[in-house]
C-alpha positions as CSV (number, residue, x, y, z in Angstrom):
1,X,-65.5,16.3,-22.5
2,X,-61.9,17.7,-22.2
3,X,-59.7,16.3,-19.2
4,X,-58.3,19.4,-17.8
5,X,-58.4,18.5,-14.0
6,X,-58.3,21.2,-10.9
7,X,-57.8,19.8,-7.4
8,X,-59.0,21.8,-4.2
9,X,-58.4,21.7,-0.6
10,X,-59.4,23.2,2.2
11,X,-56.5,23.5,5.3
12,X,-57.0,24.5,8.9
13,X,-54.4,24.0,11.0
14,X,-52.9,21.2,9.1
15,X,-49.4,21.2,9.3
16,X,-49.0,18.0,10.3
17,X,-50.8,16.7,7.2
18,X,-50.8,18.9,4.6
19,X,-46.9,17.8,3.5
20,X,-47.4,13.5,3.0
21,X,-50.9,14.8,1.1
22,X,-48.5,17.2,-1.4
23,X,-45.8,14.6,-2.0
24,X,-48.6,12.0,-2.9
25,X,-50.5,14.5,-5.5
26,X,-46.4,15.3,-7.0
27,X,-46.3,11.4,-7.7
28,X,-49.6,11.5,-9.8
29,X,-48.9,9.6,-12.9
30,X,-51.6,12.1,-14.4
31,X,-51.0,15.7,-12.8
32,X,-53.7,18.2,-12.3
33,X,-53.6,21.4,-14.4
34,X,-53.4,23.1,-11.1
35,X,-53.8,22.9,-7.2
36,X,-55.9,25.7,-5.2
37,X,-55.1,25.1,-1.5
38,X,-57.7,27.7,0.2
39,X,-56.4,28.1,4.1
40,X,-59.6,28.8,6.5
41,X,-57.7,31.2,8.7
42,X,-55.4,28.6,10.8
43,X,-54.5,29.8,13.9
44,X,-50.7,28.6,13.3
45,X,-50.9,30.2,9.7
46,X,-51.1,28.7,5.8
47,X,-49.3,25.7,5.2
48,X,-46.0,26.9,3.4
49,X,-44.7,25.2,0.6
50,X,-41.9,23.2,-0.4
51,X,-39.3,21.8,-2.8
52,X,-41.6,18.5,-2.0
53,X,-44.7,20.2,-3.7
54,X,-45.9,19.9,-6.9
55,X,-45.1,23.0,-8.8
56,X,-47.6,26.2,-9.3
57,X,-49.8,25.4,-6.2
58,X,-52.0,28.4,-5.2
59,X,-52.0,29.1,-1.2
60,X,-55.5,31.5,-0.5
61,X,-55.0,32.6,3.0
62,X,-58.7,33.6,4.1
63,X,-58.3,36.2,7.2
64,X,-61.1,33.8,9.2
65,X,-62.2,29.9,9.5
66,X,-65.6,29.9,6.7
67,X,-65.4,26.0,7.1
68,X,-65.0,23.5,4.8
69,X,-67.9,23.9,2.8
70,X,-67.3,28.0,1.9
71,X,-63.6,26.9,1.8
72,X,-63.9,24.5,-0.8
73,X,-66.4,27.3,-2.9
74,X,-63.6,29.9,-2.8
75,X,-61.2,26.9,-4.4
76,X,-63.9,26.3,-6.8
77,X,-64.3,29.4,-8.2
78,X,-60.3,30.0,-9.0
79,X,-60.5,27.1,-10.7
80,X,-63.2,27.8,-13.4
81,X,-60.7,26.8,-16.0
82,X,-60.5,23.0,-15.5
83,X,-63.6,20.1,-16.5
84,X,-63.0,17.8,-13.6
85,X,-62.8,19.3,-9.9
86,X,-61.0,16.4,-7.6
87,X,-61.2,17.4,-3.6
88,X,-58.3,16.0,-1.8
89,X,-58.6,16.5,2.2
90,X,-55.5,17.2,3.6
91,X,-54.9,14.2,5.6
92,X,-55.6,11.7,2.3
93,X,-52.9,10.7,0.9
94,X,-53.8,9.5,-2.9
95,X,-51.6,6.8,-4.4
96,X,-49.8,7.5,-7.9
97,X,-52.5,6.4,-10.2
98,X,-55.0,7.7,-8.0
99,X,-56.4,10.5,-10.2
100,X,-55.6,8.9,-13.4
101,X,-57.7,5.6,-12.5
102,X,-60.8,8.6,-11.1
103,X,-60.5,9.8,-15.3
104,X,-60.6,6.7,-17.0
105,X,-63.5,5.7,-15.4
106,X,-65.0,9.1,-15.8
107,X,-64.2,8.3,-19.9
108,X,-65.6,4.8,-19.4
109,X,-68.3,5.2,-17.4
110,X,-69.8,8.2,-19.1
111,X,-72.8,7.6,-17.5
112,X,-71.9,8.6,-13.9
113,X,-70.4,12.4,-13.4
114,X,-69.4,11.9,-9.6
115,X,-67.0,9.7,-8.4
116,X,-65.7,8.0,-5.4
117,X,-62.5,7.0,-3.8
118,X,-61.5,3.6,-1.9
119,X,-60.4,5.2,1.3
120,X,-57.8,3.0,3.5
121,X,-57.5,3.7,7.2
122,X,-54.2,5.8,7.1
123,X,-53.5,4.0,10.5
124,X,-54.6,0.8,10.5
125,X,-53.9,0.0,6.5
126,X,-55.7,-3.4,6.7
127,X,-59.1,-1.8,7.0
128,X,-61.0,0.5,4.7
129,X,-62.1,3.7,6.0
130,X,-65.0,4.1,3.3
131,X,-66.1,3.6,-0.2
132,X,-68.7,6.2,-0.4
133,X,-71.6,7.6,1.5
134,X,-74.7,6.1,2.2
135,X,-78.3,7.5,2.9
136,X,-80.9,6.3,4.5
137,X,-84.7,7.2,3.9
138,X,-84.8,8.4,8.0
139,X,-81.9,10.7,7.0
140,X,-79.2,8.5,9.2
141,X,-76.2,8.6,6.7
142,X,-72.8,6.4,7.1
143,X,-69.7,5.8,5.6
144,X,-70.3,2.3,3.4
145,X,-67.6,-0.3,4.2
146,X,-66.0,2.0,7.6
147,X,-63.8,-0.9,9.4
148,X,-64.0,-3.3,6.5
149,X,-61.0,-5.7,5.9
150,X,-59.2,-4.0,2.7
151,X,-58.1,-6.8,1.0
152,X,-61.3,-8.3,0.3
153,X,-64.4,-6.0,0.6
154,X,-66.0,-3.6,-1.8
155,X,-63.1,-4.6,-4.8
156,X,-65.8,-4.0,-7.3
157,X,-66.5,-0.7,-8.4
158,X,-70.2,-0.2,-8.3
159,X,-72.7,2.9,-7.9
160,X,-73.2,4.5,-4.5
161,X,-75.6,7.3,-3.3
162,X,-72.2,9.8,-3.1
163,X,-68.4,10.3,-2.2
164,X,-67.0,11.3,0.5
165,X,-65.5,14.9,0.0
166,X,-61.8,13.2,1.6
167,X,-61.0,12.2,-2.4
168,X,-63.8,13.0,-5.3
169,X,-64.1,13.6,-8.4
170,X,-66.6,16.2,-9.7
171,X,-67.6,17.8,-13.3
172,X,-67.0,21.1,-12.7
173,X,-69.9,22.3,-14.8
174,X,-72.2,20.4,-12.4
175,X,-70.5,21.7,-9.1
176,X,-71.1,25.6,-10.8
177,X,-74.7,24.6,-11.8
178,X,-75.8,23.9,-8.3
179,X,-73.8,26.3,-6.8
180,X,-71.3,24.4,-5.2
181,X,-71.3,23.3,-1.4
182,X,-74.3,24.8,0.8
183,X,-72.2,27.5,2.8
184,X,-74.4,27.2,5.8
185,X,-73.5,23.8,6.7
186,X,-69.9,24.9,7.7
187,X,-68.9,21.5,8.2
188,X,-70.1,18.1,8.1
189,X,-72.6,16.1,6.1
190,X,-72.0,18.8,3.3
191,X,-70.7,16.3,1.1
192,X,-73.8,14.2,1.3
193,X,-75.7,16.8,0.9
194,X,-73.8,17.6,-2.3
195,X,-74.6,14.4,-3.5
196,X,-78.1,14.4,-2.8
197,X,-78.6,17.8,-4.7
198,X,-76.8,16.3,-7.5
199,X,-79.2,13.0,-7.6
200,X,-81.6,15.3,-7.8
201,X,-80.8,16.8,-11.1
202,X,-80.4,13.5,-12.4
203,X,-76.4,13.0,-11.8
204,X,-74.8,9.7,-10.6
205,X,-72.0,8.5,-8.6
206,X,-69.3,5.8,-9.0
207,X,-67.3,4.0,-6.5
208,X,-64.0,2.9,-8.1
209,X,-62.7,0.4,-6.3
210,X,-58.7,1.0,-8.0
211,X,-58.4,4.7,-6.8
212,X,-57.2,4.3,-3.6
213,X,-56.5,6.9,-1.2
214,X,-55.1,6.3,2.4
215,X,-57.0,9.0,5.0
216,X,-56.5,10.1,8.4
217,X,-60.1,11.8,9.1
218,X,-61.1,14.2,11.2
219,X,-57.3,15.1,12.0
220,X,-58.3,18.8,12.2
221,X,-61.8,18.5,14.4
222,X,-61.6,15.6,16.0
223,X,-63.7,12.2,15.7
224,X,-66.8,12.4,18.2
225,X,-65.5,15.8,19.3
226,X,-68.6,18.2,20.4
227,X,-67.0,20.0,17.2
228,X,-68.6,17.1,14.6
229,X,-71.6,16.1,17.1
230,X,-72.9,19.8,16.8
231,X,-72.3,20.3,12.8
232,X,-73.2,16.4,11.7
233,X,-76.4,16.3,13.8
234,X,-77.9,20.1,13.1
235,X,-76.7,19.3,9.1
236,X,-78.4,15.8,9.0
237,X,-82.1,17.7,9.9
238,X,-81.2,19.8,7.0
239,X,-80.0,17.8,4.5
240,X,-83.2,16.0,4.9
241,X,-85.8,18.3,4.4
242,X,-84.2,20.3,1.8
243,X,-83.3,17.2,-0.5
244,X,-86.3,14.5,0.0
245,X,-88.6,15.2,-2.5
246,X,-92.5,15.8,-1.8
247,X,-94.2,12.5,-1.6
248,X,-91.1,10.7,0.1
249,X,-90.2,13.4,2.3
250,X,-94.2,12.4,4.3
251,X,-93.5,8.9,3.8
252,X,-90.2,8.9,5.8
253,X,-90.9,11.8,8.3
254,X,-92.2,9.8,11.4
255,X,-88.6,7.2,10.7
256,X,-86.5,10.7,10.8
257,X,-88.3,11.8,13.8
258,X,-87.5,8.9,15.7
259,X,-84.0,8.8,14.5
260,X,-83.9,12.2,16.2
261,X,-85.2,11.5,18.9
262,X,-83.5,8.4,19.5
263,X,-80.5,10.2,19.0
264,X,-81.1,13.2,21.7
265,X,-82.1,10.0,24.0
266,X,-78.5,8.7,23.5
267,X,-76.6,11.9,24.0
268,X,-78.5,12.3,27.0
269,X,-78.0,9.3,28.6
270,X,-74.1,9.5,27.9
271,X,-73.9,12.6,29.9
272,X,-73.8,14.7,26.5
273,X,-77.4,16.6,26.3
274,X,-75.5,20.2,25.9
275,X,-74.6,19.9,22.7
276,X,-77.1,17.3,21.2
277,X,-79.4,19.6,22.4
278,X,-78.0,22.7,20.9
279,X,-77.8,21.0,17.6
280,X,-81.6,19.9,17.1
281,X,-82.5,23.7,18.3
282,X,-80.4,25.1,15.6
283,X,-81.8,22.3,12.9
284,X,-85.1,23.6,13.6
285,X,-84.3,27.7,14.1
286,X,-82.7,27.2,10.6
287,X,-86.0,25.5,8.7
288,X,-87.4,28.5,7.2
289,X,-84.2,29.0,5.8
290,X,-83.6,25.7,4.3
291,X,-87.4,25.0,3.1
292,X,-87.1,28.3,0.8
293,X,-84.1,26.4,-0.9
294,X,-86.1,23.2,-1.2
295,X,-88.7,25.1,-2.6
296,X,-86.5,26.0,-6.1
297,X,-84.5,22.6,-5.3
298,X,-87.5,20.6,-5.8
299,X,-89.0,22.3,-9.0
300,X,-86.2,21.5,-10.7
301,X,-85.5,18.0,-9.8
302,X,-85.2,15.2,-12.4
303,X,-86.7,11.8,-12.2
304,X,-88.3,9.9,-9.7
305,X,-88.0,10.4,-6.3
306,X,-87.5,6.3,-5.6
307,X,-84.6,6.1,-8.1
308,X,-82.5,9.2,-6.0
309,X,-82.5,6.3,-2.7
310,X,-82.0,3.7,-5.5
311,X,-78.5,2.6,-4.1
């Protein structure tokens, strides 16, 4: 498989970001065939370029906010021409051998197609803000390694359930063959989701532990902002019950049911219930929806459903 590598990103409101995250993709060592930068209808406008800025990047102003999931679609399809699709949020800041490190290992490792990044805490550069997402069989899902020391945890790369959407690398034929990012989570949990529809098709994911990316996160919504509580908590019912297959999916329901209602408890009790609240109604106003896409999702999964929760 060629090496002809497109990056996307998705802006909103970014402005404070957007510039450190261009001047880190101009130092690649390996530079993308071309950037798509898709703007989700900022109030304070599209990020405008700069001398700074690698050359040829695309700016698509969309005339409303579609989220990050539709956002990063729209990148992906002006970017049919490239093998590799790498997301880069725009507060992740990729070090210069970042994207060339993500292709060796996608030359080495031929048998994984997804890859993740070793995300450092932009702010606090002596912990580790992730090396991938986890899943649990209740549904709960967490960033593996969050607060870790970076000098000494997770320096082995190693398989892990998926990436986190801040700084991935994808095979574009895959991302088109499952249709890219489900549009109706908006934001939130999308990437795991992604992941999980991937495993399902019999796709893998690495963790390389030398492509380091410093992140921000959540510099556009906010960290436990009633923003991600609403998105990450109605998205977690879904991604559930579209993705687990059959046999698994009765196994683990009373465990996912608890960790619902355990959650609602917790909202509750710290004076949040509105929008905990709002987000279980909408999970479960949005079922139909979502089992008609398990319904295909499932017919056409690969392997057994033990080896998708395998990592």
């Amino acid at each position: 498989m060629s090496q002809a590598v497109g990056v996307a990103i998705v802006t909103f409101n970014s402005a404070d970001t957007i510039g450190r995250c261009m001047r880190a993709l101009a130092a690649q060592s390996r530079a993308p065939k071309r950037i798509v930068v898709v703007d989700s209808g900022s109030p304070q406008g599209p990020p405008q370029v700069d001398e700074s800025w690698p050359p040829g990047v695309e700016i698509v102003p969309l005339a409303e906010n579609v989220g990050f999931a539709a956002g990063n679609n729209r990148a992906f399809d002006r970017l049919r021409d490239c093998d590799w699709i790498a997301l880069v949020n725009p507060d992740a800041y990729p070090e210069p051998d970042w994207l060339d490190t993500l292709l060796r290992a996608a030359v080495e490792r031929s048998e994984f197609s997804f890859f993740a990044s070793r995300l450092i805490l932009a702010d606090a550069p002596d912990r580790l803000d992730g090396v991938g997402d986890a899943y649990h069989t209740s549904g709960l899902m967490w960033r593996t390694g969050h607060g870790c020391p970076e000098a000494d945890a997770f320096v082995t790369s190693r398989e892990v359930f998926s990436p986190c959407a801040a700084a991935a690398l994808y095979r574009a034929d895959q991302l088109r063959q499952i249709g890219g990012f489900d549009e109706r989570y908006f934001c939130y949990s999308e990437d795991v989701d992604l992941g999980f529809r991937l495993r399902l098709m019999g796709a893998r994911c690495l963790y390389v532990a030398d492509a380091r990316v410093h992140h921000v996160g959540s510099a556009s919504t906010g960290v436990g902002s009633d923003f991600s509580v609403y998105y990450g908590h109605r998205n977690l019912v879904w991604t559930f019950f579209k993705n687990m297959p059959g046999a698994l999916l009765l196994v683990y329901l009373l465990p996912h049911l608890l960790l619902n209602l355990g959650t609602i408890v917790r909202f509750v009790l710290a004076g949040r219930a509105r929008v905990i609240l709002r987000a279980k109604r909408d999970a479960v106003l949005g079922l139909p929806a979502i089992l008609n896409t398990r319904r295909a999702l499932q017919a056409s999964r690969v392997g057994s459903g033990s080896s998708l929760l395998a990592c």
